[in-house]
VOGU-3710 file (C-alpha; in Angstrom, 3 decimals, decimal comma):
1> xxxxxxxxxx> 50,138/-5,698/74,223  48,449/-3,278/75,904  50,067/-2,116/79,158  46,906/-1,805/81,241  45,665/-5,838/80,252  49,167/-6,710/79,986  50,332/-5,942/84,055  46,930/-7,264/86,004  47,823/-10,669/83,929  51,922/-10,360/84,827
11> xxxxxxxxxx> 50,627/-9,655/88,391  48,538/-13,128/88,485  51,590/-15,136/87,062  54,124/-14,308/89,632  51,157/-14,477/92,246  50,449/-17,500/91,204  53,952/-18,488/90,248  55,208/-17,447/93,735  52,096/-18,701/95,726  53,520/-22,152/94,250
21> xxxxxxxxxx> 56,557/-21,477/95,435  55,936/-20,521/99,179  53,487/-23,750/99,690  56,560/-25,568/99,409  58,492/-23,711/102,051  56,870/-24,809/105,791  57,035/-28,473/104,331  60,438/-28,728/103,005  62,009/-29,200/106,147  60,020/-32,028/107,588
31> xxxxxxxxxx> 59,865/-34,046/104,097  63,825/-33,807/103,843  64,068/-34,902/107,333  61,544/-37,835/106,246  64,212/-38,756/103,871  67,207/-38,457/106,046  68,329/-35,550/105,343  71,169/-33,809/108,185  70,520/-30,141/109,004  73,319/-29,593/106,673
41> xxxxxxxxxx> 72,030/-31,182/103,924  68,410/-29,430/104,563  71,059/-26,341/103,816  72,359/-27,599/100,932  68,939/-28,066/99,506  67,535/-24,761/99,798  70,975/-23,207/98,331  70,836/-25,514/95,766  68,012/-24,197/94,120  69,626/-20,532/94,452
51> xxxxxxxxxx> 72,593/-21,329/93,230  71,075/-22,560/89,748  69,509/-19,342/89,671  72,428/-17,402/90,674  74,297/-19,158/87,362  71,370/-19,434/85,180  69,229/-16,373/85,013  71,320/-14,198/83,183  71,382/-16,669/80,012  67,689/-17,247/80,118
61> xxxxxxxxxx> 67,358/-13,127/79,983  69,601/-13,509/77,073  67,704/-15,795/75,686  64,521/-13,684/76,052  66,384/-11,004/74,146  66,796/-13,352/70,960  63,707/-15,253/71,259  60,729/-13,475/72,934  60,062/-13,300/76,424  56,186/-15,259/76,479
71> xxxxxxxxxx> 58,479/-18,665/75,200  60,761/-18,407/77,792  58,206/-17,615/80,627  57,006/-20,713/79,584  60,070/-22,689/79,952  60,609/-21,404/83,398  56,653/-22,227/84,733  56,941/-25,724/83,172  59,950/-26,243/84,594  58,911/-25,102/88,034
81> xxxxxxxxxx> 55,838/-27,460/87,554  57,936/-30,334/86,893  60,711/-29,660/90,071  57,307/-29,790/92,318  56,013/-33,096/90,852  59,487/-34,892/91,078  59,348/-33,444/94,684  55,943/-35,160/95,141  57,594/-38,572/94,309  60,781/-38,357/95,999
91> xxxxxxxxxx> 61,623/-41,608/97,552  65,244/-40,848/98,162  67,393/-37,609/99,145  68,962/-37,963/96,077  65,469/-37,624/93,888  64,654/-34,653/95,715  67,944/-32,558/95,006  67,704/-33,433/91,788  64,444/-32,266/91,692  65,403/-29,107/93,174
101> xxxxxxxxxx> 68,102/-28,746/90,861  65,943/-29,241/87,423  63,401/-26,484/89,490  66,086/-23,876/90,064  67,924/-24,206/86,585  64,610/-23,895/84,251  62,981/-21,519/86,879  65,713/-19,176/86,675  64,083/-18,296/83,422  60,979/-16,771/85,887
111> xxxxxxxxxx> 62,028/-13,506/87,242  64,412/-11,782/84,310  62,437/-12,259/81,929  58,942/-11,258/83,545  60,989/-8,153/84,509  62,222/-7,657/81,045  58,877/-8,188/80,338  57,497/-5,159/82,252  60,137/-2,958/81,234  58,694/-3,874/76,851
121> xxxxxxxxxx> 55,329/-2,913/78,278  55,888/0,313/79,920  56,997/3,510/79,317  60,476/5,191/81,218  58,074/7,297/83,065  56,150/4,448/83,907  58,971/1,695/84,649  58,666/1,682/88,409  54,701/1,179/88,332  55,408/-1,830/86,208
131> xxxxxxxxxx> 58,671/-2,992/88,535  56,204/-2,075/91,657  53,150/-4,193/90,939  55,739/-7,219/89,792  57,280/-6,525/93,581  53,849/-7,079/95,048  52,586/-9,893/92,999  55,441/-11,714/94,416  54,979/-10,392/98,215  52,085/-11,512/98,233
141> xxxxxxxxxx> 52,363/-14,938/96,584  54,499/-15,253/99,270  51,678/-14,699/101,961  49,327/-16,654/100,940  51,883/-19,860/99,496  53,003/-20,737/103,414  49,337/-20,363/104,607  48,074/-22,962/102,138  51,555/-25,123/102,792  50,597/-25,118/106,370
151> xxxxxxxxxx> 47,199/-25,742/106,186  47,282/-29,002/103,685  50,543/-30,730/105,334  48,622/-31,604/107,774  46,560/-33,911/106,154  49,971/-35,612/103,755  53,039/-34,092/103,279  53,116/-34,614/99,754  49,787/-33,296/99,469  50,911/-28,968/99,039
161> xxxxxxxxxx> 53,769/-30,131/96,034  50,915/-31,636/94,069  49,002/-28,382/94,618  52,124/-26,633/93,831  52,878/-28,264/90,622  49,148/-28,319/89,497  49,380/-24,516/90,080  52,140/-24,182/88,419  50,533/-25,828/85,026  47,433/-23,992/85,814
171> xxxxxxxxxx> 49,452/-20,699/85,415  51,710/-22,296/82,296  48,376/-22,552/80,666  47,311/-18,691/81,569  50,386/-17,833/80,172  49,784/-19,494/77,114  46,390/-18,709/75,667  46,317/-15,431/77,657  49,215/-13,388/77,368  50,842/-11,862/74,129
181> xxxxxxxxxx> 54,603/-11,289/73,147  55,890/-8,142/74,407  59,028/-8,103/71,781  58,955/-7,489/68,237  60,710/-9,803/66,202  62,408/-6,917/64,877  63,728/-5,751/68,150  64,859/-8,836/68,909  67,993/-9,096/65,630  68,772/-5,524/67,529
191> xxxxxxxxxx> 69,424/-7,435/71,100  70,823/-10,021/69,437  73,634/-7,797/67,466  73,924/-6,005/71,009  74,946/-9,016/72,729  78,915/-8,110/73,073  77,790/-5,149/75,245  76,722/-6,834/78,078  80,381/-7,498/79,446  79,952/-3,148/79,087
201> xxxxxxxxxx> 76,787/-3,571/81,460  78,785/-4,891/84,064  81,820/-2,292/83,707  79,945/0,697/83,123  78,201/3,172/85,969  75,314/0,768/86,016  77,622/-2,140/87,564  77,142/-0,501/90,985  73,539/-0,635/90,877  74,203/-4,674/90,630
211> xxxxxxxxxx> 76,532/-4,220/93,749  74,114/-2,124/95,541  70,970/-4,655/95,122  73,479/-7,629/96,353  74,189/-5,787/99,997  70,413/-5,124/100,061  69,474/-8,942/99,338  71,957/-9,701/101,685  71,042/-7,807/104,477  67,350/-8,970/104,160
221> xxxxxxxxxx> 68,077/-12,875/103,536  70,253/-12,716/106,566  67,293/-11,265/108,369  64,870/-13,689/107,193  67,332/-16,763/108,567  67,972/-15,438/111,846  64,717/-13,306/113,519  62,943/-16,844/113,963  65,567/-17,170/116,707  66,025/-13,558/117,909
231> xxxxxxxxxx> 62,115/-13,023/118,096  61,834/-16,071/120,356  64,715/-15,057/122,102  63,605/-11,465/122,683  59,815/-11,348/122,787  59,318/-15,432/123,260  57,325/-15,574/120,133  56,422/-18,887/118,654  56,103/-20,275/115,048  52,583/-18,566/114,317
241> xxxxxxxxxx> 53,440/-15,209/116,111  56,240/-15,128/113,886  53,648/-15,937/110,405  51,842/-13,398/111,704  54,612/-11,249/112,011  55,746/-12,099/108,218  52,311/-11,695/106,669  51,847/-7,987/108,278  55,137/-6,572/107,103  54,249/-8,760/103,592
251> xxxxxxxxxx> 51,160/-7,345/102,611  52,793/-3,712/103,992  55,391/-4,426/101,317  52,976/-5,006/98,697  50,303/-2,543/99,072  53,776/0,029/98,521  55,347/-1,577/96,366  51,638/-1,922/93,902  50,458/1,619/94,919  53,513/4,114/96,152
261> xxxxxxxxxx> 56,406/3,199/94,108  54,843/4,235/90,912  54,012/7,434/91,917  57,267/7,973/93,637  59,170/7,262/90,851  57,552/9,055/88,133  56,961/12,308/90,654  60,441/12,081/92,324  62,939/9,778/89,977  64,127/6,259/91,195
271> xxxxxxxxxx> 67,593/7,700/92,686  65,081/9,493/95,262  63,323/6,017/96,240  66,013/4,238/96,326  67,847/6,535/99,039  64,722/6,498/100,773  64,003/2,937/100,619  67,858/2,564/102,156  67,388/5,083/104,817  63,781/3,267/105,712
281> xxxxxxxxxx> 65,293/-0,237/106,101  68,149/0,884/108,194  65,858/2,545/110,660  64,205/-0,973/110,987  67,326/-2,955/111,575  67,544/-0,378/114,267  64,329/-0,951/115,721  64,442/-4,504/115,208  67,245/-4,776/117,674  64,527/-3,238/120,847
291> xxxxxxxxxx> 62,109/-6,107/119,619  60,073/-6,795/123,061  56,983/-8,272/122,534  54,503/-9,111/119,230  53,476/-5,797/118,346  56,953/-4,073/118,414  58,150/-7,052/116,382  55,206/-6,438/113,807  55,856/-2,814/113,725  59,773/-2,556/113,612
301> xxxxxxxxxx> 59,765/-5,613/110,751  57,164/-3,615/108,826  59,419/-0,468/108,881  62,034/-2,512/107,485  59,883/-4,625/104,817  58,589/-0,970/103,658  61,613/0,559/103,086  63,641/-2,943/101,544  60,369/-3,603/99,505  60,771/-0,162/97,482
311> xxxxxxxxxx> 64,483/-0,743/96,811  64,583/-3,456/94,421  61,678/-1,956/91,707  63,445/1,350/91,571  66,776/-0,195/90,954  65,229/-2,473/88,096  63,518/0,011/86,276  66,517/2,462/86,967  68,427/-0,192/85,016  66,274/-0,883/82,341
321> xxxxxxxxxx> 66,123/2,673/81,370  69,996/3,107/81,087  70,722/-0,622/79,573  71,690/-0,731/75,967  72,464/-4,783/76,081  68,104/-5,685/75,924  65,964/-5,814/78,938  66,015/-9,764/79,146  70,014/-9,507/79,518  69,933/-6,953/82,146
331> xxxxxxxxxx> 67,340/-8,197/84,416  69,262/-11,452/84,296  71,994/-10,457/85,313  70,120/-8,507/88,201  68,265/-11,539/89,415  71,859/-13,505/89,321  73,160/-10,771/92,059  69,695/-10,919/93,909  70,335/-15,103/93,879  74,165/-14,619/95,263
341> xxxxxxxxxx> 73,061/-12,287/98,183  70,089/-15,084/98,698  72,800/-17,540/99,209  75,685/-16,036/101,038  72,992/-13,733/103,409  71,869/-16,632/105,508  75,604/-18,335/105,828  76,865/-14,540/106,794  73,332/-14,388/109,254  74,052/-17,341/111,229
351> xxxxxxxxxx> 77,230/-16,976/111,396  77,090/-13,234/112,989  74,101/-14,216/115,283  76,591/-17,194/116,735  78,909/-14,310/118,242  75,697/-11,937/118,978  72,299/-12,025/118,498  71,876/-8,417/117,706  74,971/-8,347/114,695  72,702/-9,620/111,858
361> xxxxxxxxxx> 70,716/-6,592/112,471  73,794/-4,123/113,574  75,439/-5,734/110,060  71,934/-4,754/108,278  72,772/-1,455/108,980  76,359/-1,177/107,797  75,286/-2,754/104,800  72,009/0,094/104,047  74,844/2,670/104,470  77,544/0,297/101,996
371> xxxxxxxxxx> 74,707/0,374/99,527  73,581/4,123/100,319  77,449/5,449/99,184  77,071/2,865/96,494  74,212/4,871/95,063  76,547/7,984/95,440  79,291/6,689/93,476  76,735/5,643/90,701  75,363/9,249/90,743  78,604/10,807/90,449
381> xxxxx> 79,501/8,103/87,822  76,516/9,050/85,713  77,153/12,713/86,258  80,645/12,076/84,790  79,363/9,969/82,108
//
């Protein structure tokens, strides 16, 4: 398929797909709580759903590799249809960990293999445009789902997971009559034969790459569970301050990641905008630490969405480049490290804001510079190699 049809319609999917996805998120709370549910077992819900992705994603990239990738999207935007009805109808805790269970297994199947995807459809020189506009499809999918969440609980709680689910089918149907295969079945007996080599993925110079995108995850989803508290600690800012706050450095994120990574990348390599994107982040976690009022928190969280934001469409593309194992494997296994940080970074977050508010931000910036001598040792490992 044509790369220039083929990445506006992979940008509406995972807008769409993610939009979905954030409705869910202001609600969540309240309708667990409407079924019982103890703070803890609110936590247990929302790691639930990463956890299936952490063990899932790398066989559905696999999978991708043997089968196609448009099959497989499929699977994963059905499946995350599904998750949001069952959520609808939840009458018991029970029915709505299951239902987040089913969501996060077959949904896994989402993000590897719409990377894998990107990487079919565009050239080396062009991988981080492709990894770039799939970064900002998501970002802002992400804006918009919590606005619409928001805005329809108030009439019924149940009300944003039937809009959820009916987007979800909405976009299974796109995918369907709208977007082609991006892998030959020729190319896919290669993959298949190539299988045996992912276990080399993980021990060769590209294994610190993985390593590197897991302290970056984990700095941010740390972040994300703990400035609610330290911005209303700080500044005194409120719920809607704070959505404010998170759709500014959002779209910030997105207009990079769809217009400056490309160019980057292709003009200055990914190793340069991934160092960059490290340095950038840490210099927010700084920042964030002077929050005192809205517009310093806007501006100091931007910083650090910028920079973060760059990080993981470099690495991705930097990956699919080297990989010799099929795009679908490799992005799997990415998204598995991307799912671990997503589920130890808020545990590790609470925990250091406890002792201190300001450590979830001082530990953001250990963890830029673990992740910045990371990328040495890969550069020095590929030099070698």
């Amino acid at each position: 398929m044509d790369t220039k049809k083929a990445l506006p319609i992979l940008f509406a999917v995972m807008f769409l797909v993610y939009v979905g996805f954030g409705i869910i998120i202001p609600v969540i709370p309240f309708y667990a709580e409407d079924l019982g549910a103890s703070p803890t077992e609110l936590g247990l819900l929302m790691a639930v759903y990463s956890l299936m992705q952490f063990i899932f994603a790398p066989m559905w990239g696999r999978i991708s590799d043997r089968i196609g990738r448009k099959p497989v999207i499929m699977i994963g935007i059905f499946g995350l249809a599904v998750s949001f009805f069952l959520m609808a109808l939840s009458t018991e805790l029970w029915m709505l960990f299951a239902a987040r269970i089913i969501g996060g297994f077959l949904s896994a199947a989402n993000m590897p293999t719409v990377m894998a995807y990107a990487a079919d459809i565009t050239s080396e020189e062009d991988r981080g445009k492709g990894m770039g506009v799939i970064g900002a499809s998501i970002g802002l999918g992400f804006i918009f789902g919590p606005a619409i969440g928001g805005i329809f609980s108030k009439t019924d709680l149940q009300m944003p997971f039937y809009i959820a689910g009916t987007l979800s089918l909405l976009t299974f149907f796109l995918v369907m009559f709208v977007l082609k295969e991006s892998l030959p079945k020729e190319e896919r007996h290669q993959t298949d034969r190539k299988r045996t080599g992912l276990l080399k993925a993980v021990n060769g110079p590209e294994s610190v790459l993985f390593f590197l995108s897991l302290f970056i995850t984990l700095s941010l989803s740390g972040l994300e569970a703990t400035f609610a508290y330290f911005a209303a600690e700080k500044a005194g800012l409120g719920t809607t301050e704070l959505g404010y706050i998170f759709m500014i450095m959002g779209l910030a994120g997105a207009i990079v990641q769809g217009g400056l990574v490309g160019r980057l990348t292709k003009r200055f390599g990914e190793g340069f905008v991934i160092q960059i994107g490290i340095f950038v982040s840490a210099i927010g976690f700084f920042l964030i630490l002077f929050t005192k009022n809205f517009l310093t928190a806007a501006i100091f969280l931007t910083v650090f969405g910028v920079g973060n934001g760059v990080i993981r469409p470099a690495v991705s593309a930097l990956l699919t480049k080297r990989t010799k194992t099929g795009h679908g494997s490799v992005t799997g296994l990415l998204s598995s490290f991307d799912s671990l940080g997503r589920i130890l970074g808020p545990i590790l977050g609470g925990l250091l804001y406890s002792v201190s508010v300001g450590l979830p931000y001082i530990s953001g910036i250990i963890l830029s510079a673990i992740a910045y001598i990371l990328f040495k040792i890969y550069t020095v490992k590929t030099n070698k190699g």
